[in-house]
C-alpha positions as CSV (number, residue, x, y, z in Angstrom):
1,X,54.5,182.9,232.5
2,X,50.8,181.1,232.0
3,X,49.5,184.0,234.5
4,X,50.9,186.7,232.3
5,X,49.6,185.0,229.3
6,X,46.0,185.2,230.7
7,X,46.5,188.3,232.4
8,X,47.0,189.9,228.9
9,X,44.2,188.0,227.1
10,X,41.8,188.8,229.7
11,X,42.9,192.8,229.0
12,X,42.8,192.2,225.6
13,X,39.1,191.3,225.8
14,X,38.0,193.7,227.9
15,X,36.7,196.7,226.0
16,X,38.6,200.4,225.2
17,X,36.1,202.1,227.6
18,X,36.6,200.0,230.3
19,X,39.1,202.2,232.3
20,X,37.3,204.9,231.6
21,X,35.5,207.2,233.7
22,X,32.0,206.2,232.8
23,X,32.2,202.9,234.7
24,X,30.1,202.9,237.6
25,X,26.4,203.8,238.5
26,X,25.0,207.6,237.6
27,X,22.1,209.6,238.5
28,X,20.1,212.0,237.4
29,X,16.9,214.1,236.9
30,X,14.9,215.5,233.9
31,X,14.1,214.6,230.6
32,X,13.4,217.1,228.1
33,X,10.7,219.2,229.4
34,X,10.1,217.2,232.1
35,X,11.4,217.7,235.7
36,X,9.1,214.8,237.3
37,X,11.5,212.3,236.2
38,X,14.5,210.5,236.8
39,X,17.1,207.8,235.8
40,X,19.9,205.6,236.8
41,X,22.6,204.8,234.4
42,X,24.4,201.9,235.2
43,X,28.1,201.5,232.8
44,X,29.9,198.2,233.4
45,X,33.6,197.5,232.4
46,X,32.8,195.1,230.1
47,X,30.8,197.5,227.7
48,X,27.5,196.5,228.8
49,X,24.8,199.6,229.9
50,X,21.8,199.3,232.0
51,X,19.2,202.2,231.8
52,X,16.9,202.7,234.4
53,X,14.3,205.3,234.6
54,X,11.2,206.9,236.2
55,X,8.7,209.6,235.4
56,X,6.4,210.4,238.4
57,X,2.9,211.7,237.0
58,X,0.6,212.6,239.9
59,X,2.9,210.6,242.2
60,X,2.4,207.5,240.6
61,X,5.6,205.8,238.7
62,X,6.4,204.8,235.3
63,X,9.0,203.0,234.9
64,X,11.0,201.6,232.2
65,X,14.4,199.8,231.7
66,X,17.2,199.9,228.7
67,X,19.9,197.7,228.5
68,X,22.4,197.1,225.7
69,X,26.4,198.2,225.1
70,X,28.1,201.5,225.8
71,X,30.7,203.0,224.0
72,X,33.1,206.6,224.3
73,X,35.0,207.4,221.2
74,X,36.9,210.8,222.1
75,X,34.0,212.7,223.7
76,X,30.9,211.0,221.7
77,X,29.1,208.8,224.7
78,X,27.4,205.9,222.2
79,X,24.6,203.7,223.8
80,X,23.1,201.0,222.1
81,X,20.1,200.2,223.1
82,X,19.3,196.6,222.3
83,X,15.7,196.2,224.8
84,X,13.2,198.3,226.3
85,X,11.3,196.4,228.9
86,X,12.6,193.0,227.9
87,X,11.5,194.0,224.2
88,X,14.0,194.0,221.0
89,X,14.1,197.9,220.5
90,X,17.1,198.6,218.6
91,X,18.5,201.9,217.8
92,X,21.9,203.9,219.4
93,X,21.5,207.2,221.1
94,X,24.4,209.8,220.9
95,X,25.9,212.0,223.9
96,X,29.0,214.8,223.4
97,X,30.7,215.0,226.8
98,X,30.8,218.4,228.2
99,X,32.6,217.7,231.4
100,X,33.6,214.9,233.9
101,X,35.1,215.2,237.6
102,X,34.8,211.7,239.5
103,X,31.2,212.6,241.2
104,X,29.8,214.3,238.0
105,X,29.1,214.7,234.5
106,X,27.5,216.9,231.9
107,X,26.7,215.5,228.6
108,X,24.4,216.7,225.8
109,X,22.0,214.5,223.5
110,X,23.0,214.9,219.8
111,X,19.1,214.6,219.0
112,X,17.2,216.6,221.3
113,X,20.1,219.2,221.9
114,X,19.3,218.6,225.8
115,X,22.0,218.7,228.9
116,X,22.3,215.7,231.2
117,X,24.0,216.2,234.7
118,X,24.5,212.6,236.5
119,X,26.0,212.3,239.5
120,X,27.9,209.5,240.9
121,X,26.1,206.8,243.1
122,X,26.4,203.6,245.1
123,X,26.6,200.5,242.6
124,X,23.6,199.4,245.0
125,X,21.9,202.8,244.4
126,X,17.9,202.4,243.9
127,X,15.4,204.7,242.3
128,X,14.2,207.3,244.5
129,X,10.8,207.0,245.4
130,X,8.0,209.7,243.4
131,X,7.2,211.2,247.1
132,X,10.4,212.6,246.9
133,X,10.0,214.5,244.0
């Protein structure tokens, strides 16, 4: 009885988007108008959202990171952004979901009216190199 009694507390405190199909690590290229760059989305079960991403200018990298909470209500894809670079950044970005198989997605940003097509990757997946570009 004690192990269904934590079994059902620990659901309880997992979030709604947990079994959804956004957990896992995504990939992807572009930004708006701008095909030298790159990012890794990585959604956890327990809410949490790790942005990683790379624009390559002259072959040289940028890089910055986002972390913060992720959240799908219907098909509006919410990320909270709470740092950039380790810096307090706040602000939410909105995403309507297009379309979703298990290796792929297309979403489109609410602001910039631009399409997004991750792919699915390796949980250990790292960013691609700007040779490769």
């Amino acid at each position: 009885m004690r192990w269904l009694i934590a079994c059902v507390a620990l659901l309880s405190a997992t979030p709604a988007g947990a079994a959804s199909y956004m957990v896992g690590t995504w990939f992807g290229h572009g930004q708006p108008e701008d095909k030298d760059s790159m990012y890794i989305d990585r959604m956890l079960a327990d809410g949490r959202w790790r942005g990683e991403y790379r624009t390559c200018i002259k072959g040289k990298a940028r890089d910055q990171v986002q972390t913060g909470h992720w959240s799908l209500e219907g098909d509006i894809l919410s990320l909270q952004v709470d740092t950039v670079n380790g810096l307090p950044m706040p602000r939410t970005d909105a995403y309507r979901m297009l379309a979703h198989s298990a290796k792929t997605q297309k979403y489109i940003s609410l602001s910039w009216n631009y399409p997004y097509t991750p792919e699915r990757v390796a949980d250990d997946f790292q960013m691609p190199s700007c040779e490769l570009v």
